[in-house]
C-alpha positions as CSV (number, residue, x, y, z in Angstrom):
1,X,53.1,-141.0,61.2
2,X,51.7,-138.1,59.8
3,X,47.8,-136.8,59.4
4,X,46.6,-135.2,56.2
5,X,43.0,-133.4,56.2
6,X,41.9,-132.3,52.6
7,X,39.3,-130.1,52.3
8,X,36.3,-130.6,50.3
9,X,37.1,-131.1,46.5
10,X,41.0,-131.0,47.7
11,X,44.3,-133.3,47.9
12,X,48.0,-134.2,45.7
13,X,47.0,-132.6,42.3
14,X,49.8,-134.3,40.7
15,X,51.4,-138.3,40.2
16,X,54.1,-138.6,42.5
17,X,56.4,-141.5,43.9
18,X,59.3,-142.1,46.1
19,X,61.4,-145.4,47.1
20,X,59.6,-145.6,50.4
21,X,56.0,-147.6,51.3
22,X,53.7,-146.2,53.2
23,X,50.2,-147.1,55.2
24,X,47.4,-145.0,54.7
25,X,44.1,-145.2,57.6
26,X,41.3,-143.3,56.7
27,X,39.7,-141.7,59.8
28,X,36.7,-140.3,58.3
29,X,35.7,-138.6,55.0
30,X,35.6,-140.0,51.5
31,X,38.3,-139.8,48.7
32,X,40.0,-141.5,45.9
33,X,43.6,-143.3,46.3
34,X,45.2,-143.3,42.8
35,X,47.9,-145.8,43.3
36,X,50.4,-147.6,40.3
37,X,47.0,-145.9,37.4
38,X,44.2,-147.7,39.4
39,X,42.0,-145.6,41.7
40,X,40.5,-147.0,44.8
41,X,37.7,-145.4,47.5
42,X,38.8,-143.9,50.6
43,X,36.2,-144.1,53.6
44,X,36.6,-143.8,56.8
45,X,37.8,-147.3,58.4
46,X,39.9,-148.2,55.2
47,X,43.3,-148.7,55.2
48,X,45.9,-149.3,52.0
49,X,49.3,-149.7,51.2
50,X,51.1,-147.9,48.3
51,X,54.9,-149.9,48.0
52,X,58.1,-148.1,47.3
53,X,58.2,-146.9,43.6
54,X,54.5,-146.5,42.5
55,X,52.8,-143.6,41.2
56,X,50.3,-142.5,43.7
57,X,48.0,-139.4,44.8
58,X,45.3,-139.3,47.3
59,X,42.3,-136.5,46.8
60,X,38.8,-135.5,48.4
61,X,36.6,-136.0,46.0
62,X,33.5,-134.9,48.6
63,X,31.6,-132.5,50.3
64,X,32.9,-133.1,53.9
65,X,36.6,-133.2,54.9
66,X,38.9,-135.8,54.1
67,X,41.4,-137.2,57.3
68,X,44.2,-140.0,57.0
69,X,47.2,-141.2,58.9
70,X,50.0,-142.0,56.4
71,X,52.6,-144.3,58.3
72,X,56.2,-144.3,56.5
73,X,59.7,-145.2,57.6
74,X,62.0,-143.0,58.8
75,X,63.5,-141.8,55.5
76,X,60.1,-141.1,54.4
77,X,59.3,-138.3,57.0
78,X,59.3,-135.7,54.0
79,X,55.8,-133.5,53.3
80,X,55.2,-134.9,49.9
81,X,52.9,-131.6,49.4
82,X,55.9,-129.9,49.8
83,X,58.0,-131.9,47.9
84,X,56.5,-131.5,44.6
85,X,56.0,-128.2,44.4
86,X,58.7,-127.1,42.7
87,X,58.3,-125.0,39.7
């Protein structure tokens, strides 16, 4: 389990996706899920699930910070931030 805080007007800038699931909680904030070219609300006391293979990005779209728990398996304990910032 992992928490992400994105600043205001912050988050994933780009489309990403990997073979795992994961379980997003929103602890407070608002934001916008984009998950499989739909986009969803994030507010504090939501949860969602993106499966294994779908395009997804999560941003603050806000004036106030944005906090979630993302919940993956084990061979999803990667910083997806990280992870796609490759040149």
């Amino acid at each position: 389990m992992r928490c992400f805080t994105f600043a205001p007007h912050a988050g994933i800038e780009k489309v990403h996706t990997h073979p795992w699931p994961h379980w997003m909680i929103c602890l407070n904030g608002h934001g916008k899920a984009e998950i499989d070219g739909e986009t969803a609300p994030m507010e504090a006391g939501m949860w969602m699930h993106v499966p294994g293979g779908l395009e997804h990005r999560f941003y603050n779209d806000s004036e106030e910070p944005l906090r979630f728990l993302c919940i993956v398996p084990p061979e999803g304990d990667v910083n997806p931030i990280k992870q796609n910032s490759r040149p």
